[in-house]
N, C-alpha and C positions, 0 to 999 in steps of 0.2 A: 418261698417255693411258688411259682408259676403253675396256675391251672386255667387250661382251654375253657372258655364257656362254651358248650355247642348250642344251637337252635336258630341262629338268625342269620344275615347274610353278609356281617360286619364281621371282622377277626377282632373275639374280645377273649382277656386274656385278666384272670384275678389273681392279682399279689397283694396277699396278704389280707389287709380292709379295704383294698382300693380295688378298681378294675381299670384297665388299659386298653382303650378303643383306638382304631384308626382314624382318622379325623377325615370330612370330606367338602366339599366347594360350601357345603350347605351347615357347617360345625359352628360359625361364628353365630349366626341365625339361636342356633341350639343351645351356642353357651351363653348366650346373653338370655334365653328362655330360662332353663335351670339357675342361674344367677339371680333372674327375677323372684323367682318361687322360694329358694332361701332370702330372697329381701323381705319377704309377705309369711313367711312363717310357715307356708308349705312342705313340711319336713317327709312327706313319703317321695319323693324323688331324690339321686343321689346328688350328693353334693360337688359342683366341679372343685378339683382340686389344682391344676394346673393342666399347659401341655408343652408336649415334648417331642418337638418336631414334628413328623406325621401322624402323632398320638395324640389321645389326651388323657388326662386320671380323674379319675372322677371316684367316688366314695362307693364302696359296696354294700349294699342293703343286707343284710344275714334271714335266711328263708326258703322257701321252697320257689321257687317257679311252675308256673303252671302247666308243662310242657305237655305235648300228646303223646301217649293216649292221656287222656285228665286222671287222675287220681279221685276216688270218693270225696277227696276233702276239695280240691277244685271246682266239682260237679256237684257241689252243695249248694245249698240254699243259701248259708251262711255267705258262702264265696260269692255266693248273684249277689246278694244285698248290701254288703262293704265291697263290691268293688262299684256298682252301682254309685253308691256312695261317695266314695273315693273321686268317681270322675267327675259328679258333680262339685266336691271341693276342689276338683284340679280345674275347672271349666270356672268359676267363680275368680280363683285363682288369678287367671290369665285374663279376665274380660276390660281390663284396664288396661290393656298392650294391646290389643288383636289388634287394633287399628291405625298402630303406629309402627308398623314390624312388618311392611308388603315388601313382597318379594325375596329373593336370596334361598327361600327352600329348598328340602329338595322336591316336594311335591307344588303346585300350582298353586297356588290362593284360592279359598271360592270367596262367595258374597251370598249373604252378609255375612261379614268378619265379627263375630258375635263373640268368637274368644280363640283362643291358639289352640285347636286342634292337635291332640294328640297324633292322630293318625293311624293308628295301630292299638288301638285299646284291645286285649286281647289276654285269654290266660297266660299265654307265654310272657308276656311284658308286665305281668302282674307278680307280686312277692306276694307270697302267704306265710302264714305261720299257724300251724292248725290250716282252719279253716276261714280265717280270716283274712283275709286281702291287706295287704297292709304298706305296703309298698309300690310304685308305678317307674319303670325303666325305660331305656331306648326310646330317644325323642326322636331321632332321625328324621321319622316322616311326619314330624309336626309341621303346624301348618295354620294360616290364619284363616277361619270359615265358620259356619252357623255351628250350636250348638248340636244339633239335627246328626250333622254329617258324624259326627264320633259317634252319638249314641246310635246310629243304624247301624255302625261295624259293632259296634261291642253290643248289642244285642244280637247280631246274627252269633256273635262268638258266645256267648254268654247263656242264650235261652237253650240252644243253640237253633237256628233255622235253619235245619241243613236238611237235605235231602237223606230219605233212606240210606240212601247207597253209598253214603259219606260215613265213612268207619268213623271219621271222630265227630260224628254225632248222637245225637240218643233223645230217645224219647216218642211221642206219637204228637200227631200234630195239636192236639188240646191239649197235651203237658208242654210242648216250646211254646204255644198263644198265653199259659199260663204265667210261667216265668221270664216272659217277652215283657208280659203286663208287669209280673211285677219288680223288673228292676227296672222299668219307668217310674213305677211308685217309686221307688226305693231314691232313685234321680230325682223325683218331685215333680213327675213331671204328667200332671194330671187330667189337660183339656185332652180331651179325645180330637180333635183335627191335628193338634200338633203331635199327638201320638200317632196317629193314621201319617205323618209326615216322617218321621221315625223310619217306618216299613218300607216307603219311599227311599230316604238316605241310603236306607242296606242295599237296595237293587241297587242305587246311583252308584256308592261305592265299590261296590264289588266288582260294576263292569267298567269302572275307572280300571280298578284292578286288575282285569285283565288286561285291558286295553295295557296300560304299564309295564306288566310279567312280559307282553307279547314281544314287545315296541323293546324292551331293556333286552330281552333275549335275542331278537334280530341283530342287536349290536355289539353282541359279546358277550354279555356278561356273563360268566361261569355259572353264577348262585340262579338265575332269573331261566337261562337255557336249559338248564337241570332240572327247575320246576315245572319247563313246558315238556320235557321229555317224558318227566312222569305224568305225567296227563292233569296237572293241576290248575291249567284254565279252564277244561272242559268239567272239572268237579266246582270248582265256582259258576259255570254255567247251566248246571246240573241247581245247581244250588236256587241260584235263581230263579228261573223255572220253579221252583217248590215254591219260592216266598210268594213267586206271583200267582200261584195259584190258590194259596192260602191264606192274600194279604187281609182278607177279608178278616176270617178269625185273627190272625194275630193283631189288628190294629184295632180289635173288638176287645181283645182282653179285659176285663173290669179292673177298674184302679181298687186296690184296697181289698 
């Protein structure tokens, strides 16, 4: 029996234990990443299974997905600290390839290539079970660049760093600086310049992002067009704006 996954901008489709993606210019890049990660023991990512013409199968992880609005058990502590976690094993993971894997993505390269970029570390790309993070999907937008660059997205998603006015945020801004802080802890990631660089990455990233939503929606794309219609580069710009007005405290967080 076939069931639609909704939330991302790929047609994915689970039969059975497996899921069923469309494959794109950027899949081979991908399946030789996921192939890597089953080589090293990485086992919360799914496992490629084959492909099939313009598909591929890949193995299904069993769990919640984090999608919005977050659920209590997403918007946990628990959930900051194992997926924290988690990215630091997936980033450890991948630091023996970053540098031998340019080009082919779907997103750009940066520098330094420190490890393969997730690109999308976020609730929705996270398995939970309970409240624990236990699984990491959709590589699509993986990518070879500093460690910096994932952990700024997945702390703006994570603490969350969002503006008031971003329904799928929460909090005040001394509880996001808190939980900013400590899934850096939780990553290991303890000097304070490279965590003031952290806060950095989320601005860099996010107006990559737009810049991207805008650029893919000018040219068609159904999924990308839809998201500028609802006004979701101007809440990523909304967005920013708040980090930069509070990069101070959030890159002030104490470790520990």
């Amino acid at each position: 029996m076939e069931q639609v996954l909704t939330g991302g901008l790929n047609e994915v489709v689970r039969v059975g234990d497996t899921v069923r993606r469309r494959r794109g210019p950027w899949s081979e890049r991908v399946t030789a990443l996921v192939r890597h990660l089953e080589r090293v023991g990485f086992r919360q990512a799914p496992r490629f299974i084959r492909a099939e013409g313009d598909f591929e199968v890949l193995e299904f992880l069993p769990g919640e997905v984090g999608s919005y609005p977050l659920t209590p058990a997403a918007r946990s502590t628990t959930a900051l600290v194992s997926a924290a976690r988690l990215l630091r094993g997936y980033h450890d993971a991948t630091a023996d390839i970053a540098t031998s894997m340019p080009g082919g993505w779907m997103l750009a390269d940066h520098e330094p290539a420190e490890v393969i970029c997730h690109g999308d570390f976020a609730p929705y790309n996270c398995v939970l079970r309970g409240e624990e993070v236990v699984g990491l999907i959709d590589f699509d937008t993986a990518h070879p660049g500093p460690r910096s660059r994932d952990l700024g997205y997945a702390v703006y998603r994570f603490a969350p760093l969002t503006d008031p006015a971003n329904e799928d945020g929460f909090g005040t801004v001394g509880e996001q600086a808190a939980r900013a802080g400590l899934f850096c802890d939780s990553y290991g990631l303890t000097d304070p310049a490279a965590r003031a660089a952290v806060i950095t990455a989320a601005v860099d990233r996010l107006r990559d992002l737009v810049e991207h939503m805008r650029a893919q929606a000018a040219a068609g794309h159904e999924g990308f067009a839809a998201h500028v219609a609802d006004g979701h580069d101007e809440l990523y710009l909304r967005d920013i704006a708040h980090i930069e007005a509070n990069a101070a405290a959030f890159a002030a967080a104490p470790a520990g």
